[in-house]
C-alpha positions as CSV (number, residue, x, y, z in Angstrom):
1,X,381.1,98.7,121.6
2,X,381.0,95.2,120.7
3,X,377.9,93.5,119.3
4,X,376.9,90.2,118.9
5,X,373.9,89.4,115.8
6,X,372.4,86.1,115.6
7,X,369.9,85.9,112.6
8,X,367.8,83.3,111.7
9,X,365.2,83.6,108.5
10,X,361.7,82.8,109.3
11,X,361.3,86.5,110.5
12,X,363.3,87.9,107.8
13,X,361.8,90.9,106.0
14,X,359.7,89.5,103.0
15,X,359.7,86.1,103.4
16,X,356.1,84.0,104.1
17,X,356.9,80.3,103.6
18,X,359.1,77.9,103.9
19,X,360.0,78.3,99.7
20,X,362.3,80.9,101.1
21,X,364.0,78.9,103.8
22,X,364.5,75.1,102.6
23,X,367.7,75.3,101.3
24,X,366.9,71.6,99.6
25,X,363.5,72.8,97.9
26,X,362.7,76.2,98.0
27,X,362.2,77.6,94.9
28,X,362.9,81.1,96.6
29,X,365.3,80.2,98.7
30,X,368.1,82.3,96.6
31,X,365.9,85.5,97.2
32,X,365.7,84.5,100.6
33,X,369.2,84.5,101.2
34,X,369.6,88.1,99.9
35,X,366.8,89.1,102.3
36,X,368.7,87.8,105.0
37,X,372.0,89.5,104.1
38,X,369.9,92.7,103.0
39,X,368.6,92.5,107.0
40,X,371.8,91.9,108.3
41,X,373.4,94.5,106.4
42,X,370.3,97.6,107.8
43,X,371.6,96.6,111.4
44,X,375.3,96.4,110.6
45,X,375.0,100.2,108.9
46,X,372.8,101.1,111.8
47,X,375.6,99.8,114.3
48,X,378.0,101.4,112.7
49,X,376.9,104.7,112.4
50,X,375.7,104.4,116.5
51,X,379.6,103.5,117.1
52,X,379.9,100.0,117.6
53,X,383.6,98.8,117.2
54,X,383.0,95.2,116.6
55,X,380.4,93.0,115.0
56,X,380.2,89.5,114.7
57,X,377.3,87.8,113.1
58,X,375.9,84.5,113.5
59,X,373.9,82.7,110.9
60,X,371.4,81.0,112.7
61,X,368.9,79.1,110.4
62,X,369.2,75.3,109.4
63,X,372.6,74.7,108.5
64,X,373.9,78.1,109.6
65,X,375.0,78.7,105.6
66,X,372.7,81.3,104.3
67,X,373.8,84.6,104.4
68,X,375.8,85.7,101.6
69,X,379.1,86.3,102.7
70,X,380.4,87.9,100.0
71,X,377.7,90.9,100.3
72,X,377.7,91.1,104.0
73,X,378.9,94.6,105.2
74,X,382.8,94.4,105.1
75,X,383.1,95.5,108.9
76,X,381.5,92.5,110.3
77,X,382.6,89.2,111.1
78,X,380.5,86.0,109.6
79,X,380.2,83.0,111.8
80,X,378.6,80.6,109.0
81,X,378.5,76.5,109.7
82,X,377.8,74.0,111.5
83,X,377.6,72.1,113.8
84,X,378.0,74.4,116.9
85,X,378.2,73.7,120.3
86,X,376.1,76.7,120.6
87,X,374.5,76.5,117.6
88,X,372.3,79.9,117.0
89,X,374.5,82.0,119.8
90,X,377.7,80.2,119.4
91,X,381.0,82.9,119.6
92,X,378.5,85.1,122.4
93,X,380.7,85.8,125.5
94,X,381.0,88.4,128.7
95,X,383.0,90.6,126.3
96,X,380.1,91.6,124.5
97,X,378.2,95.0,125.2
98,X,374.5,93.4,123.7
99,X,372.8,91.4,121.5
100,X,370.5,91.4,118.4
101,X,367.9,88.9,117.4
102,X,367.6,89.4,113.5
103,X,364.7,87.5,111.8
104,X,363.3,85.5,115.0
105,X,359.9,84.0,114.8
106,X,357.1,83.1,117.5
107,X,357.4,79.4,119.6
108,X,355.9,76.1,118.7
109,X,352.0,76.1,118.9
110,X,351.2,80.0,118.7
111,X,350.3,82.4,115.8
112,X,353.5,83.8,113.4
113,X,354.8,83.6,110.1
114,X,356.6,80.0,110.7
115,X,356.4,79.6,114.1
116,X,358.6,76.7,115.7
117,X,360.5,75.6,118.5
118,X,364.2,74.4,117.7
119,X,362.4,71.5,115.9
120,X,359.2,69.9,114.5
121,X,360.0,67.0,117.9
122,X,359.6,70.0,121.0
123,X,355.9,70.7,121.8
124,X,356.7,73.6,124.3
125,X,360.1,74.4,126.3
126,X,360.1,76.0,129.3
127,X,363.3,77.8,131.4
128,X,362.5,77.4,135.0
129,X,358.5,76.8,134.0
130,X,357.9,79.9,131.9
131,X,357.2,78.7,128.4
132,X,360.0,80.5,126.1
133,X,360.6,80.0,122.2
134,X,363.6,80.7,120.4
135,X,363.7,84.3,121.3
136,X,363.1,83.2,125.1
137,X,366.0,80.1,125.4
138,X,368.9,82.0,123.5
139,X,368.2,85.1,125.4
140,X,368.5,83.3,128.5
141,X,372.1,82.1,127.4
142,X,372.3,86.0,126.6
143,X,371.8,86.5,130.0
144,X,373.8,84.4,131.4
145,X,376.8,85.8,129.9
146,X,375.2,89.3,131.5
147,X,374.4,90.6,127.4
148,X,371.6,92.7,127.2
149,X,369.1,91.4,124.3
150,X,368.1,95.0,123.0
151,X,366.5,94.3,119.5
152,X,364.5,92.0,117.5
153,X,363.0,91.7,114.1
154,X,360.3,90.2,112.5
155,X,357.0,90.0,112.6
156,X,354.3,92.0,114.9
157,X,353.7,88.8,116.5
158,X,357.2,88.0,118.0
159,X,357.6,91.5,118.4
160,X,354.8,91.1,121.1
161,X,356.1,87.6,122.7
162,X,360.1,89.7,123.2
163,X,358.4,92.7,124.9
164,X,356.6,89.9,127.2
165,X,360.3,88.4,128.2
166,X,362.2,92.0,128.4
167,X,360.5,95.1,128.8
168,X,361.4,98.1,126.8
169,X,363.2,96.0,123.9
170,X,363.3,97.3,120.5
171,X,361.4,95.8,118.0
172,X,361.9,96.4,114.6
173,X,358.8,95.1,112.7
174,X,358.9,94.4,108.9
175,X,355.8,92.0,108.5
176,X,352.5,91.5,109.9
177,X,351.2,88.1,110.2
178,X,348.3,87.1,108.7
179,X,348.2,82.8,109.2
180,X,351.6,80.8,109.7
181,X,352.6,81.3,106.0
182,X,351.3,84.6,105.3
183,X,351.8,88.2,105.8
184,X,351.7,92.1,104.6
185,X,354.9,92.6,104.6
186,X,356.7,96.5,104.2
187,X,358.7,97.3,101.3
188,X,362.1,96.5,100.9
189,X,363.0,99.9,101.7
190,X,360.8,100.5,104.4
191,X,361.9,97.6,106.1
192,X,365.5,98.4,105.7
193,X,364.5,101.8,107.8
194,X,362.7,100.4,110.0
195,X,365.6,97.8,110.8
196,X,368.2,100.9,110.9
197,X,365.8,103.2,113.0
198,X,365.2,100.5,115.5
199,X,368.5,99.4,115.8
200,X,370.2,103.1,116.1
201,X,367.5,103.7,119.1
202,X,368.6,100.1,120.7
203,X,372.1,101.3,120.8
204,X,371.6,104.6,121.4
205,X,370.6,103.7,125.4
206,X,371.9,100.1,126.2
207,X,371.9,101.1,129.5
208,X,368.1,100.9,129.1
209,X,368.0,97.4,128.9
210,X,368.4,94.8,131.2
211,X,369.8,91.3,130.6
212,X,367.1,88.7,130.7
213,X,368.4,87.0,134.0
214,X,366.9,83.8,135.5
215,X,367.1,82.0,138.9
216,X,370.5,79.8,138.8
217,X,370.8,77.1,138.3
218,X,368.4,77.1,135.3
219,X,366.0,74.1,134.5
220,X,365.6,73.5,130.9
221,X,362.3,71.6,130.5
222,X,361.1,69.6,127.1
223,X,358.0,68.6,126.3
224,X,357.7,65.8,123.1
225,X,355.5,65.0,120.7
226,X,355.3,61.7,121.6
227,X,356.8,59.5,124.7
228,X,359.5,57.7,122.0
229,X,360.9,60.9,121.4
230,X,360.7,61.8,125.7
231,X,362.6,58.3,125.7
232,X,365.4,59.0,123.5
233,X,365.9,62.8,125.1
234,X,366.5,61.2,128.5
235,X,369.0,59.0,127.7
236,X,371.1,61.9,128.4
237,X,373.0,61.8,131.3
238,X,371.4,63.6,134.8
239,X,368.3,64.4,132.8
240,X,364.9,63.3,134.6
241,X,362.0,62.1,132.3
242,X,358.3,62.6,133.3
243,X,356.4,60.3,131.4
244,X,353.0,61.9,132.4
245,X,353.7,64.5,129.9
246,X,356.5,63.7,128.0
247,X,358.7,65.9,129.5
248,X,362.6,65.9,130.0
249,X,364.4,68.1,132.6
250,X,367.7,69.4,133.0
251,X,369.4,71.8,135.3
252,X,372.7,73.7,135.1
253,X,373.9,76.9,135.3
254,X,377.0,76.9,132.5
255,X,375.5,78.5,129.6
256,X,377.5,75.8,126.9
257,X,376.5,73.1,129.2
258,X,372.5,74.2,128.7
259,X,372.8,74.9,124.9
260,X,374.7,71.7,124.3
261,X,372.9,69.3,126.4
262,X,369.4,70.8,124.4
263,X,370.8,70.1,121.3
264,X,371.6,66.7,122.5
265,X,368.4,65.7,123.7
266,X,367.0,67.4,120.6
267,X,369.3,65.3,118.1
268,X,368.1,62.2,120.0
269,X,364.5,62.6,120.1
270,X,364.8,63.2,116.1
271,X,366.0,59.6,115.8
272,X,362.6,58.1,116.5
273,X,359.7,57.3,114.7
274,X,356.9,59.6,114.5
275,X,354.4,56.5,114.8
């Protein structure tokens, strides 16, 4: 079995605010790197033990350099760096069994411990007018490639917003959210079983879970903060701007195409002013 882990850190187990995340000023963002790994490492043992043959593992979060490579579980592969083409599921193929989410957080605009879309610039994204986040976009790309998303982790919240997208997924939940930077969050060691439990039961009946397919081709939608922003984004080429709401559309159905093209127009609508 071969699985694919993208993790990112805002849903990592412990961590409330962004002291933990900002590699340039978080005064915990050294402990928040070893939560990372420590999460990573739960689901490699987990994956392991449930008789996957291959692992790769995608650091996912700002510069895609956090988790410690040198105490990552020797039997996986680290995919650390950027930039990406396909920045958070970058190395994902057809050749892959399934897919974990590891530390995900809720979209732009709803309740979670650090909740964001992509960037501080998107207001909502939408994949052929259903509202998706993180989790939603990237498991689309999943499903274009025909992988299964079977697990997540994080907080109670996006726990909720996964199980909304796909049905049955496992959802291993090592926080509860009390405001955006805030939770109760379970013991380090209770987290760790809870990451190893859910990720054993994921694995355990693949079968059971269905790739999160969409209507082809797909229609990427992005809504700005402001119109400057919508401005920039649609200088991208076939993209169609609505100025009513700020919103940029693009169509494909070539998963590297969509991710690519998103990161362009996001890239672009970061170069302008906020005022």
């Amino acid at each position: 079995m071969k699985l694919f882990l993208s993790v990112d850190m805002e849903g990592i187990s412990g961590i409330v605010d962004t002291s933990y995340i900002n590699p340039d000023s978080g005064v915990n963002y050294q402990r928040g790197r070893q939560f990372m790994t420590d999460d990573a490492n739960a689901v490699i043992e987990a994956a392991l033990a449930s008789g996957a043959t291959e692992i790769v593992v995608a650091d996912s979060h700002n510069t895609m350099n956090n988790i410690l490579w040198e105490k990552l579980h020797p039997k996986a592969r680290l995919l650390a760096g950027s930039p990406r083409d396909c920045s958070m599921m970058q190395g994902l193929d057809e050749s892959f069994d399934a897919a974990m989410f590891i530390g995900y957080h809720t979209r732009q605009g709803v309740p979670g411990v650090l909740s964001h879309t992509m960037s501080g610039v998107v207001r909502n994204m939408y994949i052929n007018g259903r509202v998706v986040g993180e989790f939603g976009f990237n498991a689309a790309i999943a499903g274009l490639y025909n992988v299964p998303v079977i697990m997540v982790s994080g907080d109670n919240l996006i726990a909720e917003e996964a199980r909304e997208l796909i049905p049955g997924i496992r959802t291993a939940i090592v926080k509860e959210a009390v405001s955006r930077t805030a939770a109760i969050c379970l013991s380090r060691e209770d987290a760790t079983a809870a990451l190893k439990e859910q990720a054993a039961l994921a694995l355990g009946n693949v079968s059971a879970i269905a790739p999160f397919t969409n209507d082809s081709p797909l229609t990427l939608a992005m809504e700005f903060s402001h119109a400057g922003q919508a401005e920039m984004a649609a200088i991208v080429p076939h993209t169609r701007y609505e100025t009513a709401t700020n919103t940029v559309y693009y169509s494909t159905d070539d998963p590297q195409d969509l991710y690519k093209t998103m990161r362009a127009m996001l890239n672009l609508a970061s170069e302008a002013e906020f005022f």
